[in-house]
C-alpha positions in Angstrom: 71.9 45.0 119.4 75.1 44.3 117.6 77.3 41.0 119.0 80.4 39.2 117.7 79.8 35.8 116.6 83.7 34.2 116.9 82.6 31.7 114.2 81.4 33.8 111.9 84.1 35.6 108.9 84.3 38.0 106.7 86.8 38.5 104.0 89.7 40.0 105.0 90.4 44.1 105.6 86.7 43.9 106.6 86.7 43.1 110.3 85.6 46.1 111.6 82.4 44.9 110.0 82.5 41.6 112.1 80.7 43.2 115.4 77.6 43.5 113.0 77.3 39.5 112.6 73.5 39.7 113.9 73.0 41.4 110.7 73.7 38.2 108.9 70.6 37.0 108.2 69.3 34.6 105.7 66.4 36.6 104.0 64.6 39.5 102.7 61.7 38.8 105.9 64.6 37.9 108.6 66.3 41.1 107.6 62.5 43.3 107.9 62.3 41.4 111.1 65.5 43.1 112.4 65.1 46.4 110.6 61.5 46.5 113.2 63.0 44.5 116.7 66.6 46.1 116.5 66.8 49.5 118.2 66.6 52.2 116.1 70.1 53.2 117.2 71.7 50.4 116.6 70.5 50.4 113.5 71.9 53.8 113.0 75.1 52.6 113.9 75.5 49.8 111.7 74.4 51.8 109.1 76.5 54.4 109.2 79.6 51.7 109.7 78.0 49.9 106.3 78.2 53.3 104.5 81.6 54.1 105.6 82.7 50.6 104.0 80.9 51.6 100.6 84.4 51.9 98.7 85.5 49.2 100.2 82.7 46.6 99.7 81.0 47.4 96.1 84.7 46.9 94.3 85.2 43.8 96.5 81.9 42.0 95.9 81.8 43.2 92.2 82.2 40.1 90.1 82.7 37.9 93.3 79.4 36.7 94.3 78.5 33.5 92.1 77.6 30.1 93.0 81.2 29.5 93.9 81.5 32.4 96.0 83.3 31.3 99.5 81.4 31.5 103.1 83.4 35.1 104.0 81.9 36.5 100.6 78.7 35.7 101.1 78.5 36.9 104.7 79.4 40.4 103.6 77.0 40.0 100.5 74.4 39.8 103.8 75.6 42.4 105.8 75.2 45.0 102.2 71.8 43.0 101.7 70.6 44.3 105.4 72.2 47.5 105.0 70.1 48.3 101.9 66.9 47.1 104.0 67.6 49.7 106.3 68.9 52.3 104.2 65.4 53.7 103.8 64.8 53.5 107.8 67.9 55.7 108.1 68.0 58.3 105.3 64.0 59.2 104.6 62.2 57.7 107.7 64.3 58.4 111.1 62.9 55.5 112.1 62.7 51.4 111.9 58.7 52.0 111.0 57.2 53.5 108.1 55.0 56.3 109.9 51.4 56.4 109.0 52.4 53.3 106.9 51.6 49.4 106.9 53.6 46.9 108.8 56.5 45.8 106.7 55.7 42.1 107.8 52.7 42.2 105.5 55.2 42.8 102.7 55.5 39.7 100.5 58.4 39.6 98.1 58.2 37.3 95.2 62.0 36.9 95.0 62.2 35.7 98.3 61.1 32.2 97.3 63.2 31.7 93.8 65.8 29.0 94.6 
């Protein structure tokens, strides 16, 4: 399920990026949330854009995300943050699920709630 959110931005010479905006979400349980509702091919797909943007997004991000990072940083500090939750799906699994495994919503990181 992958939209574009007009609103939303992403530092520049990463627009290609900007049809993954549902992707954006605000937490480790939002983004296991979407790993598990999002089709498993669409998924796929923004993983495999995400992966292609590698050398573009680890040299970009290094040393940029602090406190004072801008809106269009952190939005792309999302869209690698839900890329890495569904790395996992993508290159071991196959698949949004964990076979033979426990549901991912009974995860509970302890990061998650550090302000």
């Amino acid at each position: 399920m992958t939209t574009s959110t007009p609103t939303v931005t992403l530092p520049a010479g990463f627009g290609d990026l900007e049809r993954f905006t549902d992707w954006l979400l605000p937490d480790e349980r939002a983004r296991i949330e979407a790993r598990l509702t999002h089709p498993y091919a669409d998924s796929k797909a923004f993983y495999d854009a995400m992966l292609a943007a590698v050398p573009r997004f680890m040299p970009y991000l290094l040393g940029r995300i602090t406190e004072d990072a801008d809106h269009a940083d952190r939005n792309l500090l999302q869209l690698v943050l839900a890329y890495v939750e569904i790395a996992n799906a993508v290159e071991i699994y196959g698949q949004s699920e964990i076979p033979d495994g426990a549901d991912l919503r009974l995860f509970i990181s302890v990061l998650s709630d550090r302000g």
